[in-house]
Backbone as CSV, one residue per row, in Angstrom:
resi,resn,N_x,N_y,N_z,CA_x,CA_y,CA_z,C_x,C_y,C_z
1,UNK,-43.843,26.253,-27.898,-43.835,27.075,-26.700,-42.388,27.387,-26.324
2,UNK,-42.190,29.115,-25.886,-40.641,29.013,-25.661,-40.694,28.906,-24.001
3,UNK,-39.586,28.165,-23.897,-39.169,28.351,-22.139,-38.151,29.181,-22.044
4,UNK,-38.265,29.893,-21.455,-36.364,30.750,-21.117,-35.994,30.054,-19.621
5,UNK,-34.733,30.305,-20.027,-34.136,29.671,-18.929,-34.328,30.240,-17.465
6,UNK,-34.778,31.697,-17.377,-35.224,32.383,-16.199,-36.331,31.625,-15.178
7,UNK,-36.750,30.776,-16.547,-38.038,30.061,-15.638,-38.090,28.736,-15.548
8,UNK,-37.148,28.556,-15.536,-36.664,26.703,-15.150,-34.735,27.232,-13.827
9,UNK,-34.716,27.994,-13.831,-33.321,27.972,-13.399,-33.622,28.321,-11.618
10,UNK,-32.304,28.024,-11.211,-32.306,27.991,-9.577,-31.465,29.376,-9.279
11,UNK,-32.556,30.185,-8.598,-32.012,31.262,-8.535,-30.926,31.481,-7.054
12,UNK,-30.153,32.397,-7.064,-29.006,33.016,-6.408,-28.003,31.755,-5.971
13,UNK,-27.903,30.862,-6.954,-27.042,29.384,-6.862,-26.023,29.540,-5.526
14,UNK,-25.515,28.460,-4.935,-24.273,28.580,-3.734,-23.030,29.283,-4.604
15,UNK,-22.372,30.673,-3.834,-21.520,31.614,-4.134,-20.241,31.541,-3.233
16,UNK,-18.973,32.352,-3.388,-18.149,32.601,-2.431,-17.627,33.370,-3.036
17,UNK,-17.225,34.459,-2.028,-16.408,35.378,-3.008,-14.712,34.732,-2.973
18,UNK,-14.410,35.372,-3.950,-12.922,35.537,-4.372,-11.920,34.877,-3.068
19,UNK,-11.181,34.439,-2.105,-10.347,34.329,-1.104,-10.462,33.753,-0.027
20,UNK,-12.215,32.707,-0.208,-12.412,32.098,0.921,-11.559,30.791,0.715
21,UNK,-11.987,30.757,1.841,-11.024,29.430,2.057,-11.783,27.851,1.348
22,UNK,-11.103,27.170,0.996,-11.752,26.024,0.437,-12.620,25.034,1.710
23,UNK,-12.348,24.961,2.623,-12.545,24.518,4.068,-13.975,25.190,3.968
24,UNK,-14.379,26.875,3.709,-15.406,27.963,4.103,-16.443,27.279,2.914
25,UNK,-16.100,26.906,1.574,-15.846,26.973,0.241,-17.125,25.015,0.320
26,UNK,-16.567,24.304,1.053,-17.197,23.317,1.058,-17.810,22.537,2.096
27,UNK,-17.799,23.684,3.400,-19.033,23.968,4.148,-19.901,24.471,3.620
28,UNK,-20.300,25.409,2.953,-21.515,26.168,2.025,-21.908,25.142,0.903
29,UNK,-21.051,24.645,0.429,-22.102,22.997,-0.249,-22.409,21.959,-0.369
30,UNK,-21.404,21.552,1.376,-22.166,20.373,2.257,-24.013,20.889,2.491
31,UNK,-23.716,22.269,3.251,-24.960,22.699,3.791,-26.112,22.789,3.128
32,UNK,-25.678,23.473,1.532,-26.651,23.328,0.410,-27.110,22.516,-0.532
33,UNK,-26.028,21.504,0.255,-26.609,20.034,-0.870,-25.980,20.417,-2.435
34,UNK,-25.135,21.244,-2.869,-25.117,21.275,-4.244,-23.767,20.945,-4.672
35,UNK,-23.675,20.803,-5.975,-22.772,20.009,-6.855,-21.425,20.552,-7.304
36,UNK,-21.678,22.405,-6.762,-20.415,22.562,-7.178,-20.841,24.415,-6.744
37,UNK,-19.504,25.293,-6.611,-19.812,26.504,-5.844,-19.386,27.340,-6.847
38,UNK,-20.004,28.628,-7.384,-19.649,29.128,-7.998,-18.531,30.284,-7.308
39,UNK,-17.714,31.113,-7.792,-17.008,32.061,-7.258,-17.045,33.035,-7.803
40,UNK,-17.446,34.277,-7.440,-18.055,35.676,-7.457,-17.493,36.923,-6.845
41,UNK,-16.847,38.195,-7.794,-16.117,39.207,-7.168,-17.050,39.857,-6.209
42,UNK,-16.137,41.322,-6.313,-17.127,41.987,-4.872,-18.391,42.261,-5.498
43,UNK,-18.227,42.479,-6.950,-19.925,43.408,-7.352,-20.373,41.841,-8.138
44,UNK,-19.933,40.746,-7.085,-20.830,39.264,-7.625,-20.445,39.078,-9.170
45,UNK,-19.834,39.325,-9.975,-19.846,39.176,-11.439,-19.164,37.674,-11.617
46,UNK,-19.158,36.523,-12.064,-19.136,35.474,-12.173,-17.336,35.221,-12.508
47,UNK,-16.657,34.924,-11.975,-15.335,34.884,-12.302,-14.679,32.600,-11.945
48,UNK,-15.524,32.489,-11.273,-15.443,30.747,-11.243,-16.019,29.964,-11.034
49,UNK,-16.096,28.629,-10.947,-16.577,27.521,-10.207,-15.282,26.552,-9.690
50,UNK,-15.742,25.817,-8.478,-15.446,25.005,-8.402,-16.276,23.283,-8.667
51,UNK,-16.239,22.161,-8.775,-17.174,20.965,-8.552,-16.785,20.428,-7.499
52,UNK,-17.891,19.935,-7.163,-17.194,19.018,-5.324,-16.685,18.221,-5.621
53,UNK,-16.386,17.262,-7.194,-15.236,16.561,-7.068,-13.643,16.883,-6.938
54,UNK,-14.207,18.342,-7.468,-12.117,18.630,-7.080,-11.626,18.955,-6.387
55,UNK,-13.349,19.428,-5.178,-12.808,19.651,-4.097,-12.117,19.134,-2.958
56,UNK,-13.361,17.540,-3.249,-12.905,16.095,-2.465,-11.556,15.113,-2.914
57,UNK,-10.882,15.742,-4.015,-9.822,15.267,-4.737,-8.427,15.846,-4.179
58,UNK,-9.189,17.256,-3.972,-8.157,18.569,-3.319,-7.931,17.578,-1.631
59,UNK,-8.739,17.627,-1.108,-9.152,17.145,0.129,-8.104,15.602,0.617
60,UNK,-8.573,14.805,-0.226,-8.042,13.311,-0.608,-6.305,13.585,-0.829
61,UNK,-5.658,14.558,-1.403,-4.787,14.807,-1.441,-3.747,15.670,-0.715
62,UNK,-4.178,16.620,-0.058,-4.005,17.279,0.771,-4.199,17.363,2.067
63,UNK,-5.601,16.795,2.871,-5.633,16.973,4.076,-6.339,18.158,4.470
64,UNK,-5.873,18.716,4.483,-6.135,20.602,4.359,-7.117,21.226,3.632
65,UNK,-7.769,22.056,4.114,-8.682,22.739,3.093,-8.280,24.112,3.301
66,UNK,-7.066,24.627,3.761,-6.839,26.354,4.049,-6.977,27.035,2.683
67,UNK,-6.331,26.421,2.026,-6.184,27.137,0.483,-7.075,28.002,-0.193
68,UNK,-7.073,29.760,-0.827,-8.112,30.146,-0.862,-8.316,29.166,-2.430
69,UNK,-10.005,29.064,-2.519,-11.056,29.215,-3.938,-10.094,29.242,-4.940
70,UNK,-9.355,30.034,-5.011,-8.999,30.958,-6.172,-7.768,29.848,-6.721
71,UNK,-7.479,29.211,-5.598,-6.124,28.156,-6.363,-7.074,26.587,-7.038
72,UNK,-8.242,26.686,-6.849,-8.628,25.215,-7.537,-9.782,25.404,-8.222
73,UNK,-10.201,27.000,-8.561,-11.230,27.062,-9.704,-10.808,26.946,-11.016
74,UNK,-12.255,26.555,-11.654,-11.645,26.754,-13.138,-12.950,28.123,-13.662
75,UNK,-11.701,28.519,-14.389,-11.586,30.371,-14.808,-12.592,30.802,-16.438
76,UNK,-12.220,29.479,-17.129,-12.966,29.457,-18.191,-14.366,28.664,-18.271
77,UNK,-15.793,29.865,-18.043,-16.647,29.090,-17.489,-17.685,29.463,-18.976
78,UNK,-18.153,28.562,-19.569,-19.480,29.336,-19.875,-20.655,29.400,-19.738
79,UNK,-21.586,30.408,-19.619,-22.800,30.980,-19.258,-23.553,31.379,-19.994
80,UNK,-24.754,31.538,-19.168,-26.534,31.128,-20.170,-26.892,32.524,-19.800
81,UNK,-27.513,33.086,-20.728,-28.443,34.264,-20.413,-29.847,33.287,-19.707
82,UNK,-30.314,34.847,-18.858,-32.086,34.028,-18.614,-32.695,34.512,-19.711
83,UNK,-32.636,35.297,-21.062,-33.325,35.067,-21.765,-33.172,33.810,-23.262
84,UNK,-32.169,33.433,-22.838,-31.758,32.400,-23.902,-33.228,30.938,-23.543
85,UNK,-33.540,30.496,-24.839,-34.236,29.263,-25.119,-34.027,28.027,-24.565
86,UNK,-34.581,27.833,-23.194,-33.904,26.698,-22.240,-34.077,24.887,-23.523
87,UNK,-34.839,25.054,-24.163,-35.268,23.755,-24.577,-34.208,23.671,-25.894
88,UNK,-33.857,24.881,-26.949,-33.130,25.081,-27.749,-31.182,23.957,-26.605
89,UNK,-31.226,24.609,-25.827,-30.004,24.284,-24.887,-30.076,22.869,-24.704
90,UNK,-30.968,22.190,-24.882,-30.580,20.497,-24.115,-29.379,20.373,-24.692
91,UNK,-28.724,19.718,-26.085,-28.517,19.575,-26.565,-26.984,20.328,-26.049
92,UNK,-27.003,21.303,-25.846,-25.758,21.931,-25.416,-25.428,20.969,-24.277
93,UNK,-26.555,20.628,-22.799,-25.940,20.082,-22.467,-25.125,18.449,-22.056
94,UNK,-25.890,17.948,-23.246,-25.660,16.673,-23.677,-24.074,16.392,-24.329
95,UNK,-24.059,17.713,-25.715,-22.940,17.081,-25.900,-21.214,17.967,-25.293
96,UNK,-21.452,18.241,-24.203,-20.622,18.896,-23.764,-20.630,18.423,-21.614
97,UNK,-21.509,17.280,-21.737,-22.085,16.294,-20.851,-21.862,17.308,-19.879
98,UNK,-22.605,18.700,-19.367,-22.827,19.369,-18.556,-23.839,19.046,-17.260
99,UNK,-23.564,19.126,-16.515,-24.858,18.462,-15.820,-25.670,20.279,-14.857
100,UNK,-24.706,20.794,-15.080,-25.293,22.439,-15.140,-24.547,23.724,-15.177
101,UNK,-25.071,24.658,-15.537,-24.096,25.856,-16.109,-24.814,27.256,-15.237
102,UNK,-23.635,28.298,-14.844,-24.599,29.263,-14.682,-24.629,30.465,-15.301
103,UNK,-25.939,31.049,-14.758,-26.666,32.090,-15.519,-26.388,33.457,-15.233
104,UNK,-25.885,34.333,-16.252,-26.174,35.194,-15.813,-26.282,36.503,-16.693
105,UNK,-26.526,37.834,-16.060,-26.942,38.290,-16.472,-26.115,40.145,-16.912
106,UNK,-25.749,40.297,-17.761,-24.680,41.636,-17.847,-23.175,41.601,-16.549
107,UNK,-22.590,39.346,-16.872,-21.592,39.401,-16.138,-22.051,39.183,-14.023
108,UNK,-23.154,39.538,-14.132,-23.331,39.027,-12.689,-23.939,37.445,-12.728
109,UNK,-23.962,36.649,-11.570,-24.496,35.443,-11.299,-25.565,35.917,-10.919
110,UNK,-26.211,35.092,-11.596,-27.622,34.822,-11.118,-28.419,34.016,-11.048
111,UNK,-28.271,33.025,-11.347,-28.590,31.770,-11.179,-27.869,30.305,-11.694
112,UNK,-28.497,29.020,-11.613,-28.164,28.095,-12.308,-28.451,27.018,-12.916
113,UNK,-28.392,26.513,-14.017,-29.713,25.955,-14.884,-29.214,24.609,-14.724
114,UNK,-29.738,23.186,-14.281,-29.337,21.845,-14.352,-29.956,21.166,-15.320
115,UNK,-29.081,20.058,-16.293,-30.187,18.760,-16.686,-31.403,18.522,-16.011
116,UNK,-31.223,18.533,-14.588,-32.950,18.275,-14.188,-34.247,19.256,-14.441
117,UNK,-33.283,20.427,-14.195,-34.426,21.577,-14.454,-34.515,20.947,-15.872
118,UNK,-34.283,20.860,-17.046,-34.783,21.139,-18.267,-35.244,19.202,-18.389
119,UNK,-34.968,18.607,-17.951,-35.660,17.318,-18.248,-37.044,17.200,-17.830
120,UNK,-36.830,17.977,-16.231,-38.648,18.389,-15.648,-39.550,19.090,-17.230
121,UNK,-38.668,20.214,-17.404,-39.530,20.797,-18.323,-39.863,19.977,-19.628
122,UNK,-39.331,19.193,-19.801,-39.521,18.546,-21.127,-40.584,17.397,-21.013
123,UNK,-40.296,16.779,-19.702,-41.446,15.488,-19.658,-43.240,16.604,-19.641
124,UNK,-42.972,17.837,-18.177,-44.426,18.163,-17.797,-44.367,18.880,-19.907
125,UNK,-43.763,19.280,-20.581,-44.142,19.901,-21.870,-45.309,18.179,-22.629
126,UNK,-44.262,17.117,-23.080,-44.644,15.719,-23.029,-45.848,15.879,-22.736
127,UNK,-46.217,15.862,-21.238,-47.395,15.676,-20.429,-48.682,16.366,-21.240
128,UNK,-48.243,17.336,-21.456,-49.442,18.335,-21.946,-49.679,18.424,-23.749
129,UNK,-48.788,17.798,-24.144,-48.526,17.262,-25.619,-49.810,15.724,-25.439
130,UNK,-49.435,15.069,-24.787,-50.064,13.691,-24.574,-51.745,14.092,-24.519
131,UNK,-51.794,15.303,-23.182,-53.164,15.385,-23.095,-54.062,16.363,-23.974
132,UNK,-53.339,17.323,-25.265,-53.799,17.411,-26.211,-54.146,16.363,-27.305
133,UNK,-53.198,15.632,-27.239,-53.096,14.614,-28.655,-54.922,13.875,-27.797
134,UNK,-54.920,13.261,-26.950,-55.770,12.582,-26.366,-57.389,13.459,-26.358
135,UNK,-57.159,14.662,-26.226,-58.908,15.186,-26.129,-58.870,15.679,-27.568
136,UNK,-58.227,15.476,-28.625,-58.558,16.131,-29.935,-59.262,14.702,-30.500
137,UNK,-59.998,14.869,-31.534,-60.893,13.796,-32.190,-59.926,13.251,-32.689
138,UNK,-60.479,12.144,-33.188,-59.042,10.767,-33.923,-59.223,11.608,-35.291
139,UNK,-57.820,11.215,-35.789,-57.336,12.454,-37.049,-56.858,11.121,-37.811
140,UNK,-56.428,11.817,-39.247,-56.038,10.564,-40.070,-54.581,9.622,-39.638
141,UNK,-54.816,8.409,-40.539,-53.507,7.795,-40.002,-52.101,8.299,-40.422
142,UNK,-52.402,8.954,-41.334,-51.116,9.379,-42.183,-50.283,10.590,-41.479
143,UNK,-50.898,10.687,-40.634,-50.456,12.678,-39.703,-49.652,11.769,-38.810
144,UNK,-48.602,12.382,-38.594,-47.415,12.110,-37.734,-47.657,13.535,-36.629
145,UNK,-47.262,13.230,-35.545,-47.440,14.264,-34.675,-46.710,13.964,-33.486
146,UNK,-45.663,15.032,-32.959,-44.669,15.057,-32.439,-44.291,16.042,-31.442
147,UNK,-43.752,15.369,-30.187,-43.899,16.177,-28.854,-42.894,17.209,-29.030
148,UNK,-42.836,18.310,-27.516,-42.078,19.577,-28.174,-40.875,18.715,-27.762
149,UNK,-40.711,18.116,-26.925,-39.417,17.919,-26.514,-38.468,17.094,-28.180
150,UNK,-39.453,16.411,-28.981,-38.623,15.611,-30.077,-37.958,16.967,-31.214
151,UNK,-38.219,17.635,-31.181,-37.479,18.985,-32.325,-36.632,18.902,-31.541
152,UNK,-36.115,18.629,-30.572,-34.835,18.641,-29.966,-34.053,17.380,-30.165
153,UNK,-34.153,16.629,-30.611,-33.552,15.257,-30.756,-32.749,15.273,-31.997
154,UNK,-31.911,14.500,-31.848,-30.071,15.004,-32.474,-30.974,14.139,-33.858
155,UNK,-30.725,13.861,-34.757,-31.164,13.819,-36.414,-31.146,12.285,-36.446
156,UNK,-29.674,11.805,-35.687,-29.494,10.414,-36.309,-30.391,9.112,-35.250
157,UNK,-31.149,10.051,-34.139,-32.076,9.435,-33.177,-33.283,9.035,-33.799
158,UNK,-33.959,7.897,-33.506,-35.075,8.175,-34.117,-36.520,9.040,-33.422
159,UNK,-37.643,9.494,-33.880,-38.434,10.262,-32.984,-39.605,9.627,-32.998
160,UNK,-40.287,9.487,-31.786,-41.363,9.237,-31.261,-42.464,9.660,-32.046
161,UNK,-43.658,8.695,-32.233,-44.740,9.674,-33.220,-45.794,9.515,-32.062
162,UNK,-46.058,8.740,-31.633,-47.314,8.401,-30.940,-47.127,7.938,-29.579
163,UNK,-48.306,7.749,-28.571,-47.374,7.564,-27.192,-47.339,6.181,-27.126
164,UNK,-48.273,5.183,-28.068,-48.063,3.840,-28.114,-46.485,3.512,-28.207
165,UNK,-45.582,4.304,-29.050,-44.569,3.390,-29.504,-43.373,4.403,-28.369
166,UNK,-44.090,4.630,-26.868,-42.939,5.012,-25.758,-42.751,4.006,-25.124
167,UNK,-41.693,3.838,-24.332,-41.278,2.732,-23.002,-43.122,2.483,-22.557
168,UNK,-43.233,1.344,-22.130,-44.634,1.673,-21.004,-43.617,1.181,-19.479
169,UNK,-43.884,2.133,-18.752,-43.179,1.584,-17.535,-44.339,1.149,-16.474
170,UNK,-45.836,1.118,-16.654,-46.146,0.549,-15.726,-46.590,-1.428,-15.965
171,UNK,-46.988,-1.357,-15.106,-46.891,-3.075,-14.755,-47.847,-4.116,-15.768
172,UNK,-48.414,-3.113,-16.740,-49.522,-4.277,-17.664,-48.581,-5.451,-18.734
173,UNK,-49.088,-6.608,-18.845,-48.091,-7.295,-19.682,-47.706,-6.809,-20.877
174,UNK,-46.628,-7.158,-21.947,-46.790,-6.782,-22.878,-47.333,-7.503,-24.071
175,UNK,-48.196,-7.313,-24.944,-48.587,-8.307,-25.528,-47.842,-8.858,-26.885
């Protein structure tokens, strides 16, 4: 099954244009709860981010938050189409330990895709892997059969065949 990222991603992510003030800059993602602000010209086309750690670093060091955006973004960002293969991407953001990137689309922002969005998608995918494997008749022993999320798993991992041999996290002993 393909997912695109259009349909796991958080649309119109926290923005500022070009010259706000860092003070303006981290009021908008106290308020929004989020991890980091992107920065956007006049026709919105994606030109930065900041993370709230550099903001609180900026902060910690300075005192001050007058300074516009534009002196503590970083300039080299890269970005996801919404039609790109969200599940193809884990992997991007594992080894480049992203915890989210944004999206967009012919240079404008438009959204923004997190590890959580695509971990949701991978367990409810799991979920529905589990409850096929479970209403199909018992099949031979020799068939290996494998969730969507494991074609994503780096080579030298090993992969899951069955749901017997997952973590069990609820409370039955183990025998």
């Amino acid at each position: 099954m393909r997912v695109r990222v259009r349909d796991l991603m958080t649309v119109n992510p926290v923005s500022v244009c070009l010259g706000t003030t860092l003070q303006a800059a981290a009021e908008q993602m106290v308020q929004a709860e989020a991890s980091e602000i992107y920065v956007v010209d006049e026709l919105r086309r994606l030109v930065g981010v900041v993370p709230e750690y550099d903001l609180l670093k900026y902060r910690l060091t300075h005192y001050h938050l007058e300074a516009p955006i534009d002196s503590l973004m970083y300039v080299q960002i890269e970005s996801l189409s919404p039609e790109d293969d969200a599940l193809q991407l884990a992997s991007l953001f594992r080894d480049r330990r992203n915890s989210c990137m944004a999206v967009t689309d012919n240079g404008q922002l438009v959204g923004k895709l997190t590890c959580r969005d695509l971990f949701r998608a991978m367990l409810t995918l799991d979920a529905i892997d589990d409850q096929e494997q479970t209403s199909k008749p018992a099949s031979s022993d020799k068939e290996i059969t494998h969730s969507a999320s494991s074609t994503i798993n780096p080579p030298h991992l090993p992969r899951y065949s069955t749901p017997v041999n997952r973590l069990q996290l609820n409370n039955s002993p183990v025998k």
